[in-house]
C-alpha positions in Angstrom: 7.3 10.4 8.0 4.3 12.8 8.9 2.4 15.0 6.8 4.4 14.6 3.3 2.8 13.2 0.7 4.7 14.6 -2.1 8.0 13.3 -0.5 6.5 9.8 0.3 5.7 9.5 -3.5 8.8 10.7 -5.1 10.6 8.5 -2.4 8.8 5.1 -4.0 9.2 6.7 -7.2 12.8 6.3 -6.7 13.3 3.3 -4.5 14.5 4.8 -1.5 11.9 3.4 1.0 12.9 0.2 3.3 9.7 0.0 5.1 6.2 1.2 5.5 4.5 1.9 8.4 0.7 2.2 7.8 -1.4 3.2 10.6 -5.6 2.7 9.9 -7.7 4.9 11.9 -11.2 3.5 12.2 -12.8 7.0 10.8 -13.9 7.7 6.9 -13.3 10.9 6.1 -13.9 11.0 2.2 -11.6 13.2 1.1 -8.4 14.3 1.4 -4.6 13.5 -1.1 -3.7 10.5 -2.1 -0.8 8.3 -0.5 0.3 6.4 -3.8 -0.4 8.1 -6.6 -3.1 6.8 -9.3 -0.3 5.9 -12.3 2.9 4.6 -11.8 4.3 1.6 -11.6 3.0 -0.9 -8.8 5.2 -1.9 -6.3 4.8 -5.9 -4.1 5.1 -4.9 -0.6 5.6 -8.1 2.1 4.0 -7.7 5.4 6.4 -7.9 8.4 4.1 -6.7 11.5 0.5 -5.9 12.0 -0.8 -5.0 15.7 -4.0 -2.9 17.0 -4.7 -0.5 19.5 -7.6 -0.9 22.3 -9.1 2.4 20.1 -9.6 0.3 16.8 -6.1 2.0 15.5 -4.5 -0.6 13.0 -0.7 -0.9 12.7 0.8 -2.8 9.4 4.7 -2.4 8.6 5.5 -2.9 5.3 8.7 -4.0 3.1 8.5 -3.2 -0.5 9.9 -5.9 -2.4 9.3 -4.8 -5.6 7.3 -5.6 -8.9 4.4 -7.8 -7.8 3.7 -10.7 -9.7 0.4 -11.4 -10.7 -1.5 -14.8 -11.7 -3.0 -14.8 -15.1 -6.5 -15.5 -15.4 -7.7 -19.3 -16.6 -10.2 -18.8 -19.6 -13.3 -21.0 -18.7 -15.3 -23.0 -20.8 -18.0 -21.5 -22.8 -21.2 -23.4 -22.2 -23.1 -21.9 -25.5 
């Protein structure tokens, strides 16, 4: 899907994506909207392809597989 933002979001929002295609140009622009918004809740995604172009253009395809699991952190001793 080109050039909708809005629609990309509300269709995460509602689980009604099967795969993401991500294509990384090799330019910083430094502005600009936001592809996933900055609250919500976070989604795992599994990689299923990833290629390049001779330009530098990166291509990663997605699956979202829903909540992510993260590790918890192992407190470390206190040498005081």
């Amino acid at each position: 899907m080109h050039g909708s933002g809005n629609l990309v979001r509300w269709l995460l929002a509602n689980h009604l994506v099967d795969e993401i295609t991500l294509l990384t140009y090799p330019v910083v622009i430094g502005q600009g909207t936001r592809l996933f918004p900055d609250a919500g809740p976070d989604t795992a995604l599994e990689l299923v392809d990833s290629r390049s172009t001779p330009k530098g253009v990166t291509i990663q395809v997605y699956r979202p597989t829903g909540r992510p699991q993260y590790a918890t952190a192992t407190p470390t001793a206190s040498t005081t």
